[in-house]
N, C-alpha and C positions, 0 to 999 in steps of 0.2 A: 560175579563179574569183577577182578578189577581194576581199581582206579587209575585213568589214564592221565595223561597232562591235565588235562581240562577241570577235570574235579579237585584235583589236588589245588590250582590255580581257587577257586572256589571255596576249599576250606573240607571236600569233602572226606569225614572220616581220619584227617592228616594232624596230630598232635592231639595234647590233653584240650579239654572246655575251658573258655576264657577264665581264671579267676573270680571271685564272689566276694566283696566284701561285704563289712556287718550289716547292710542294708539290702542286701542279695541283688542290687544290681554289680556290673563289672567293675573289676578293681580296677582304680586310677594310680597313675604315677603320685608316688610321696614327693620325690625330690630328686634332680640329678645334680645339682649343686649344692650341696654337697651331695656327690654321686651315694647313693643308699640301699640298702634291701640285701638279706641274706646274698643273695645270686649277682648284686652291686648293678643292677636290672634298673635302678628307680624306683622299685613299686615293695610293698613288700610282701612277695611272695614269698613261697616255704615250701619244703620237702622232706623227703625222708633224714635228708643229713642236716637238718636245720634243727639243733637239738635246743636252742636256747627260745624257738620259738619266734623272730626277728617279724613279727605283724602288727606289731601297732604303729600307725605315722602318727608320731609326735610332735609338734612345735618345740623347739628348746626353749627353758626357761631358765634366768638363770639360780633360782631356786632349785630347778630338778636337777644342774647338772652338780651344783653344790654337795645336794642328795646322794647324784651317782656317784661322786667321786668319793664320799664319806663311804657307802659299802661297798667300795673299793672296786669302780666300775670308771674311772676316768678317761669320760667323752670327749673333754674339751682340751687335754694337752695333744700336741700333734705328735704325731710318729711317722715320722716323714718314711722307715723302713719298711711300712704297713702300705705308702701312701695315702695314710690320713693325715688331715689335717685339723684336724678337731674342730670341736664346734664350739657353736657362740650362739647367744639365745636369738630365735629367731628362726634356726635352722631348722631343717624337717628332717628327720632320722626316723629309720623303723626300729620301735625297740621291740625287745623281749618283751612277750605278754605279761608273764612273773615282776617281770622288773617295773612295769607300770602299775600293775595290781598294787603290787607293796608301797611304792611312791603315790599312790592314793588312799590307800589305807592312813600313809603317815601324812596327809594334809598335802601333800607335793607333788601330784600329779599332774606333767602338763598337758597343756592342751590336744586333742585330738582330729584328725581329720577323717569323719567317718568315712567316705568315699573311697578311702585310701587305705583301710583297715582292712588285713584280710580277715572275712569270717572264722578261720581257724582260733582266730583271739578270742572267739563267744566260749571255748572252753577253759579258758582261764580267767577271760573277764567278761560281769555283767554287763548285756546291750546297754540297760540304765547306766551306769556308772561312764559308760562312752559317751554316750548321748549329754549327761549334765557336764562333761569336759570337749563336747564336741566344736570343733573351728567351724567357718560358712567354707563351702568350697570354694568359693572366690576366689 
């Protein structure tokens, strides 16, 4: 049979399953101020064209972005062409799973907000290693 207005209105069968983050319930918005996420959705969702992997919500720090900008990853200068405007610590951005992994490996990882992690980051980073840099959702 199918779906007529009514079910569609309900959610029946109509798009993919909400997102999952690392704690397997639904994924929360990272940030829209600075607007962020692969898809510039707020949240950091991911797909087949999201090659760099954009699922961790990070807090900036300005240690990490020092980091970023040293392996030639600079978050904080603006490029008003892109419509960024770079960040400043404080701010929530989804990074690269890789690129959080290594900035914890090298003492520089900043903080996390597990809620807002999408699960896809468990295959590049350990749930522990999230949890000892995790934010409150607050």
């Amino acid at each position: 049979m199918p779906l007529d207005d009514t079910n569609r209105r309900r959610g029946g069968g109509e798009g993919p399953p909400p997102a999952k983050n690392v704690l397997g319930g639904a994924l929360l918005p990272c940030s829209v101020a600075p607007l962020t996420g692969f898809f510039r959705d707020g949240c950091c969702n991911t797909g087949p064209h999201d090659l760099g992997l954009h699922v961790v919500c990070a807090q900036m720090t300005a240690e990490f972005l020092a980091f970023s900008r040293a392996r030639g990853n600079d978050l904080s200068t603006p490029q008003p062409e892109y419509g960024f405007a770079g960040l400043k610590p404080g701010d929530r951005w989804c990074l690269c799973a890789a690129r959080w992994e290594e900035a914890r490996a090298a003492g520089m990882a900043p903080p996390v907000l597990l809620e807002a992690t999408h699960v896809a980051a468990l295959a590049v980073v350990a749930l522990d290693d999230l949890r000892a840099h995790a934010l409150d959702a607050g």
